[in-house]
Structure formats: C-alpha cells, structure tokens
C-alpha positions as CSV (number, residue, x, y, z in Angstrom):
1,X,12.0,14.1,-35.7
2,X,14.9,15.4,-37.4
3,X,15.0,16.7,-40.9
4,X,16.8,13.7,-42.8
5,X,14.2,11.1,-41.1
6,X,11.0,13.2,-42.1
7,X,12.3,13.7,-45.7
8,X,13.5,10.0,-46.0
9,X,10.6,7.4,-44.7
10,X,12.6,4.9,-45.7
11,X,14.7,5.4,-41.5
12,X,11.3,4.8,-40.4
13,X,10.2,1.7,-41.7
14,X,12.9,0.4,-43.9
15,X,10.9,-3.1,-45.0
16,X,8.9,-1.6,-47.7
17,X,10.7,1.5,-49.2
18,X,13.1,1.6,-51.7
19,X,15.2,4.9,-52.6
20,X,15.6,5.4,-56.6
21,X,16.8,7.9,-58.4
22,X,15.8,9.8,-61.5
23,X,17.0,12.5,-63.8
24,X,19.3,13.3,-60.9
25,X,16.5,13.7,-58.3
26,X,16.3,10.6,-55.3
27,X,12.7,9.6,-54.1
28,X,11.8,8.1,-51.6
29,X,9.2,5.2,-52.8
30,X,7.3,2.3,-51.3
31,X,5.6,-0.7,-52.4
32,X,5.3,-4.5,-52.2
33,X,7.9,-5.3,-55.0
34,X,11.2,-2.9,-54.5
35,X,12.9,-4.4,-57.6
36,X,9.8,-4.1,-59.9
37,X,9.5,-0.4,-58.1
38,X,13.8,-0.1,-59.1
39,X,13.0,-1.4,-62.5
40,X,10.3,1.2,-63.5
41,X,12.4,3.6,-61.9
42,X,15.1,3.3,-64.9
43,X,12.9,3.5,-67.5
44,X,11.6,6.6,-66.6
45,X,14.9,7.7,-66.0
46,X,16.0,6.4,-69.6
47,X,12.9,7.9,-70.9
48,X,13.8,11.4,-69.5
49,X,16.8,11.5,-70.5
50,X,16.4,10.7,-74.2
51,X,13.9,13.4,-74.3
52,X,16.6,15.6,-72.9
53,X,19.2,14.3,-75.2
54,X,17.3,16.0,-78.0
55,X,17.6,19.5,-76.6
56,X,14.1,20.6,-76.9
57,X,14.1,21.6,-73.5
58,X,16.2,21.8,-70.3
59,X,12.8,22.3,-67.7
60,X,12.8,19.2,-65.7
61,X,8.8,19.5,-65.9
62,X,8.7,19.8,-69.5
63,X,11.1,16.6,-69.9
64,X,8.8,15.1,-67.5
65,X,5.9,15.5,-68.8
66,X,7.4,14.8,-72.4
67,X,8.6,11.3,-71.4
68,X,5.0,10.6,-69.8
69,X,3.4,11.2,-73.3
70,X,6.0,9.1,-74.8
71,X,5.4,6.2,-72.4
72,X,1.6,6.3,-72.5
73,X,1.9,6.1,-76.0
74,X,3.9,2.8,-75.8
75,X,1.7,1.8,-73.2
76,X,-1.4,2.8,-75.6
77,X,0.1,1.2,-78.5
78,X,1.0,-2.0,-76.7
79,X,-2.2,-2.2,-75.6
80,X,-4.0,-1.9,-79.5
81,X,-1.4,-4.8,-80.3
82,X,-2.4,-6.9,-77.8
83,X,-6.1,-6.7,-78.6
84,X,-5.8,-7.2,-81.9
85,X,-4.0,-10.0,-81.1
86,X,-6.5,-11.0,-78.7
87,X,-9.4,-10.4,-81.9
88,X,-7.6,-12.4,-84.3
89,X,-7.3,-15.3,-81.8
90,X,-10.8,-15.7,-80.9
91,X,-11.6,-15.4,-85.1
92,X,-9.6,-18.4,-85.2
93,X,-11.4,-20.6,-82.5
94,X,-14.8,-19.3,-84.3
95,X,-13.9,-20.4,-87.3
96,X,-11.9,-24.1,-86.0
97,X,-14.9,-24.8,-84.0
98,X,-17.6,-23.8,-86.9
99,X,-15.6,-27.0,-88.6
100,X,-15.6,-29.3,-85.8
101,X,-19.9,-28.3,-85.6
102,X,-20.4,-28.6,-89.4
103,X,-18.7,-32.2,-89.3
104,X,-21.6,-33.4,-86.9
C-alpha cells in the first residue's frame, strides 16, 4: 500500500468518507451524513480561527483546545435554555390541566 492510500482512507472505500479541512490541516473523516460531517467541520474551523484572530496564541493546540471550551460552553448554555424551556412548559400544562380538574 502506498503512502497517499494509507494516509487517505477515503481511496479505499470512498462511500462513506468525506475529506474536510480545518485551520489549514485536511482530515480524513467518515460517517453516515458527509454534509452534516462538512457542516461541523466549518464551525470548528470558524471557531478556531476567531480564537486565533485575537492573538492570544499562535499554538494550533492551544487554539484548539480554546475553541473546544468555547463551543462546549454554547453547547452547555444551549442546553440550560432548552431545559428551562422545557420546565416552564410542563408548569403550564400543570397549571391548564389543574383548571380543566377543578371545573369537574
């Protein structure tokens, strides 16, 4: 096997890999849903390179691990919305069907 196949699986089995690239680096990914895959892909890039952009650092590692923190904390803070939202609905329903039991 030469070296471009074993570094790229994607001349193997081209079905399910897709090739993306981010902060300047290609990888070689697989997975069920290549856009979704190409999708996340950008936003990690986008992510990295606005934590670049403010100069903090120029380790690829750092940058990388910064933009993780950042999107785990959207992730986390999405997440907190969403079940709040989720609390605030179910208060609701308590409260409709406590009316629709007290009229009985």
């Amino acid at each position: 096997m030469d070296e471009q196949t074993r570094n790229n699986p994607a001349r193997n089995n081209p079905g399910n890999y897709v090739t993306v690239e981010i902060y300047d680096q290609l990888y070689h990914l697989s997975g069920q849903d290549t856009v979704h895959i190409r999708e996340l892909a950008a936003v990690v890039d986008a992510k990295m390179r606005a934590v670049a952009a403010q100069g903090r650092t120029a380790d690829s590692l750092r940058v990388a691990v910064l933009a993780a923190l950042n999107l785990a904390d959207e992730l986390s803070q999405a997440t907190s919305a969403d079940l709040q939202l989720g609390h605030a609905r179910a208060a609701n329903l308590r409260g409709l069907l406590d009316e629709v039991l007290e009229k009985d």
